[in-house]
N, C-alpha and C positions, 0 to 999 in steps of 0.2 A: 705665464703667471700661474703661478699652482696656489691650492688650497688656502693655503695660511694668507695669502697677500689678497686674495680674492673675498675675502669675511665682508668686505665693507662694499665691494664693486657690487657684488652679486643682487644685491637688494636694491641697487640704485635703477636698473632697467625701468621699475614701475614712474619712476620722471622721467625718462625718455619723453622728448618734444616729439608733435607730430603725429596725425590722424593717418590712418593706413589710407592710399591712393594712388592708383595704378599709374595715375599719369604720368611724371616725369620720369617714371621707371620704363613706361613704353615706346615712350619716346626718344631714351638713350640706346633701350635697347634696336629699336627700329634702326638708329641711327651708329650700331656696335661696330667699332674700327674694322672696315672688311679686310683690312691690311691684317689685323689682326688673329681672325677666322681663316683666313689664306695661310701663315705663317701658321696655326697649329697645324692645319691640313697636311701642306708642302712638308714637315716638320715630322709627321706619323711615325712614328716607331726607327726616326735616324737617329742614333748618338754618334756623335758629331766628333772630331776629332779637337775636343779642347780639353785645358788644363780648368782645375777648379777656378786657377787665378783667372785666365781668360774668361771663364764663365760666369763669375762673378763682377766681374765690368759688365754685363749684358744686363744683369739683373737689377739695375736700378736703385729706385726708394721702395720700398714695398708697405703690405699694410695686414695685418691681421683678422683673420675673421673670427675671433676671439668668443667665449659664452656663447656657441651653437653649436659643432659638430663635436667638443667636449664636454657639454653640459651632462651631467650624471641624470638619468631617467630621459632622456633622451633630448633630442634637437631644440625644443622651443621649451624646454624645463627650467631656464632660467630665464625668461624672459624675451627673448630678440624670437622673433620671425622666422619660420623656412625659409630656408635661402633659395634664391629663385636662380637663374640667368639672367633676365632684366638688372637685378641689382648688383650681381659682378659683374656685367656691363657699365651700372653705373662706377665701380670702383678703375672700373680700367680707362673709362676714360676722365676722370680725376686726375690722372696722369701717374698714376702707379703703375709698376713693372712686374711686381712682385707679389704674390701671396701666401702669407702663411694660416694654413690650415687644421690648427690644432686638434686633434680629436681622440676619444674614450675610445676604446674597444673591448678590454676585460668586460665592462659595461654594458659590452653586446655582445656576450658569448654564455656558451652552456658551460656545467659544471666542470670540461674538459678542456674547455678552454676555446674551445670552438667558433669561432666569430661565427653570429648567424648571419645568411646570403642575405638580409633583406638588409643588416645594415651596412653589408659589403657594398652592397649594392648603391646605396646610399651616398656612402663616401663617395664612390667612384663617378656619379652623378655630378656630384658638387666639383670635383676634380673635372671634368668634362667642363661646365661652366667655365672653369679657369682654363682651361686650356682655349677655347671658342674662344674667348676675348682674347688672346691673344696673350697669357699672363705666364710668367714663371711660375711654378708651384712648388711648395714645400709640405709634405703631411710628416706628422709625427705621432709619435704616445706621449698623448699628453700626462696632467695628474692621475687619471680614471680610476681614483678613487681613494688612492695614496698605500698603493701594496707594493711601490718601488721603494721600498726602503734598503738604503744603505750599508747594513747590518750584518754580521756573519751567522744574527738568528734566522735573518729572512732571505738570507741568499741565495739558497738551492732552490725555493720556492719562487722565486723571482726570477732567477737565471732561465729557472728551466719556463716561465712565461713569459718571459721574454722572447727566447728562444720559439715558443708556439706561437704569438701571434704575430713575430716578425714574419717567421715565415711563410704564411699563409699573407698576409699583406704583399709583403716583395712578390710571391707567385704570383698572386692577382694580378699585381701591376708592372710583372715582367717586361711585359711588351710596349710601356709607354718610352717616350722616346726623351731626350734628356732635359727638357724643358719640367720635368718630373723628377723630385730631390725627397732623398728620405731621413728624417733626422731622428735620432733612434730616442731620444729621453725627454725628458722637461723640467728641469730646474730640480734636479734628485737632492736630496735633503734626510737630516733625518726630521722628522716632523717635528715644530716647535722649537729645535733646536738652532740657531742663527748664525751662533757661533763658529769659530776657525774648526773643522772637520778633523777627529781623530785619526789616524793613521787606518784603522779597521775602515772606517767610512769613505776614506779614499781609495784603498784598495776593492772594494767590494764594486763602486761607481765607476771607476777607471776598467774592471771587469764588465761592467756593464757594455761601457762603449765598444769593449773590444767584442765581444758575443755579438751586437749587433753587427758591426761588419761582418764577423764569419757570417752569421748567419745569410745575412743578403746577400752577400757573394757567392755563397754557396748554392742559390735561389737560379742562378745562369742566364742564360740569353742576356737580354740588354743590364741586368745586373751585376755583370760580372764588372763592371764600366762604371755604373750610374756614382753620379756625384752624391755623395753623403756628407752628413752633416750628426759629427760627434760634439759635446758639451763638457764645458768645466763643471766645476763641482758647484750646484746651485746657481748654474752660470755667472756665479761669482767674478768678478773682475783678479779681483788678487784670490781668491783658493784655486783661479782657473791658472794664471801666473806659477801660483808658489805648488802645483797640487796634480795637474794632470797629467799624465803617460798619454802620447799619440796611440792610437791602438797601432798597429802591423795592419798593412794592408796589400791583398792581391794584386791588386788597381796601383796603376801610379799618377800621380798627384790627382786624386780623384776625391779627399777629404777639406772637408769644413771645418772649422770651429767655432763654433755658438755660444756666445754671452749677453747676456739682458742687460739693461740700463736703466734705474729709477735714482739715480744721483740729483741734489741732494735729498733722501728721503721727506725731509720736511715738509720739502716744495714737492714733491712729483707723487707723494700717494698720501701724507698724514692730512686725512681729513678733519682732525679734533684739535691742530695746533693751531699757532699764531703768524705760521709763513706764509706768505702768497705773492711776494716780488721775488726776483732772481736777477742776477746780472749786472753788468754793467750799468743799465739805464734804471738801475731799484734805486728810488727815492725817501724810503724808510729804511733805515737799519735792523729799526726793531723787527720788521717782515721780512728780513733776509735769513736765511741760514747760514751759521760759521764755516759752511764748507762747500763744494761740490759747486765751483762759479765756473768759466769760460775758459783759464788755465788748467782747473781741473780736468776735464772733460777733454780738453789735448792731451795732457798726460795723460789721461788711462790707454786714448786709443792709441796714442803712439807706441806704447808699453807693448800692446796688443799687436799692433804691425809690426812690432822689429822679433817679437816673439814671436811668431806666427806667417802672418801675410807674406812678410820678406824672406820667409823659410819654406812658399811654396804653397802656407794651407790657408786661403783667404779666412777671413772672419764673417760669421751673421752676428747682428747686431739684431737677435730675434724679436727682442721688447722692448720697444722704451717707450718714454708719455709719460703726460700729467694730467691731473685731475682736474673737471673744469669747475671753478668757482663763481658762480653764477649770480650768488648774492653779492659776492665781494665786486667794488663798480672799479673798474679800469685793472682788473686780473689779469684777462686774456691778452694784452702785450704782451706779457711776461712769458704766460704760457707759448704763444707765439715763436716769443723769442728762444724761450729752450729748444722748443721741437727744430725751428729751424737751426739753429748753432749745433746741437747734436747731430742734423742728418749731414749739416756740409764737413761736420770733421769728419764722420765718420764714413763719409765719401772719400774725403783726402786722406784717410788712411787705408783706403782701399777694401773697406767692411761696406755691406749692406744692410743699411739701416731698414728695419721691419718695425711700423709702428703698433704699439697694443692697440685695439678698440674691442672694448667692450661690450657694443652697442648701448650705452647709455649717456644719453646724450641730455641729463638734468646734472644739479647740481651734484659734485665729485665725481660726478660719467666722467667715461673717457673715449665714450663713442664721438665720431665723427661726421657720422652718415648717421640719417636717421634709416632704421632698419628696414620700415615698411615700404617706402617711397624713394629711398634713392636720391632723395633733399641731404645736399653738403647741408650739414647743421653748422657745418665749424668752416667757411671756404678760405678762413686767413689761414689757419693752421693748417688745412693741407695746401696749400698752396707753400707754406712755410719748405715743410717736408717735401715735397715734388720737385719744388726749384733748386732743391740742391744737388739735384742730377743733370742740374742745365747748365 
């Protein structure tokens, strides 16, 4: 989720349910899948001999740790808590496979571009966490601050930043083993702009993805291999369709493609309108939205698997989710039911679905877990999402 889609989440943290409490977080963790801690161990620095498609069967439902390790001014600057090991304990055994780990780095560097070690450091913690439980990992650049633009003004200054803090990222994490995925962008836009992408904005972002491959390939040791994860244009469903060039790549079938999901906008992020049922089982019309129901949502992903999946480069299904309506009484069916029908197509189309959480878990949140405690704030909804990898 970048900038512009975030105006309204960002503020919701301070309704977050739930008084901080070590307990049921010590408890899970006490209790942390040792199959799981065994399997990062055993797992140390092998990349393994699979195809993205192979490896993408492996990786599940997953879940986002969203609003902390990309918050602008640092980790707890918008709201949610340090993230511990206790509570990505608690995410792993929720029954999620997967984590995606958004995170700033421009945001942590000197004038030079420099990432400082204390937040390398950082990352790399949090990444540890995920690997201990036993979890898939994904780290990207996220918005961190919105100087990815597009643009043929901003492109040498961006290329060439790109360029420095991928590669200083990739060297860091050379050595991790492939349960460790890099995914080079996040939702490139020009800011404000929503619209179908001009030819310059395409070409500049489509540059983007390819610089990132060189660069981490270039990076060596277990990089020359590692599974990456390139993006459509604003991970747009159709600009990603009608818009992106595959970068070239060293590696073979060693790429991703990444597109988000907020279908239909009314229902899954408009906090100020009149939607709040979805589906087959909505019992008002006037709460539905004229678009984006249960056939919709097949067609896109099928579009996506015969584009994609079935030419070799699985798909992430980086974001998706809705806002929970907390005043609204008998909402959370609906909600329910999106999150589940999205994660089983887009299992059967052979994408991995990654759900957003915000950590806020009041009204319009889209957190899940509450952040301090490790308490499923929502246990139908992830049970929704989880079960569709069974």
């Amino acid at each position: 989720m970048n900038q512009n889609k975030r105006t309204f989440t960002t503020r919701l943290l301070t309704l977050a349910g739930g008084a901080a409490s070590a307990g049921p977080l010590a408890a899970i963790s006490a209790l942390a899948t040792t199959s799981g801690t065994a399997q990062a161990q055993s797992k140390a620095g092998a990349m393994r001999e699979l195809t993205s498609t192979q490896l993408a069967r492996q990786m599940g439902t997953g879940w986002n740790l969203g609003n902390s390790l990309e918050a602008i001014g640092g980790e707890t600057a918008w709201g949610n808590p340090r993230v511990t090991q206790a509570f990505i304990d608690a995410v792993k055994a929720a029954g999620f496979k997967t984590i995606r780990i958004p995170v700033a780095w421009h945001d942590h560097a000197d004038a030079q571009d420099r990432i400082r070690p204390e937040w390398m450091a950082r990352v790399s913690e949090v990444v540890g966490y995920a690997r201990k439980a036993g979890l898939y990992v994904m780290i990207n650049m996220h918005w961190d601050g919105g100087w990815m633009q597009p643009t043929y003004a901003a492109q040498d200054m961006a290329n060439a930043r790109l360029v420095t803090l991928w590669k200083q990222i990739a060297t860091h994490f050379r050595d991790h083993d492939d349960f460790l995925l890099f995914a080079g962008t996040n939702e490139v836009m020009v800011d404000g702009d929503w619209g179908t992408p001009k030819p310059e904005n395409v070409k500049v972002q489509n540059g983007f993805n390819q610089l990132f491959v060189d660069t981490v390939r270039a990076t060596g040791g277990n990089n020359a291999t590692r599974h990456l994860v390139v993006q459509g244009f604003n991970t747009n469903i159709e600009h990603t369709l009608n818009f992106v060039v595959l970068p070239k790549d060293s590696a073979r079938e060693r790429l991703m493609m990444e597109v988000h999901f907020y279908d239909p906008y009314e229902f899954a992020l408009d906090d100020k309108g009149s939607v709040w049922q979805w589906g087959a089982g909505a019992t008002d019309k006037t709460a539905v939205a004229n678009w984006g129901d249960e056939a919709h949502v097949s067609q896109q992903f099928a579009r996506m698997k015969a584009r994609f999946a079935d030419r070799g480069v699985p798909v992430i299904l980086g974001e998706f989710g809705v806002i929970a309506r907390t005043t609204r009484a008998g909402s959370e069916k609906y909600r329910e039911a999106w999150n589940g029908h999205v994660a089983r197509v887009a299992i059967a189309n052979g994408m991995v679905p990654v759900y957003w959480d915000n950590g806020g878990t009041g009204e319009h949140g889209m957190g899940v877990f509450d952040r301090h405690t490790g308490r499923q704030a929502y246990p139908a909804v992830i049970k929704a999402i989880v079960s569709a990898d069974r």
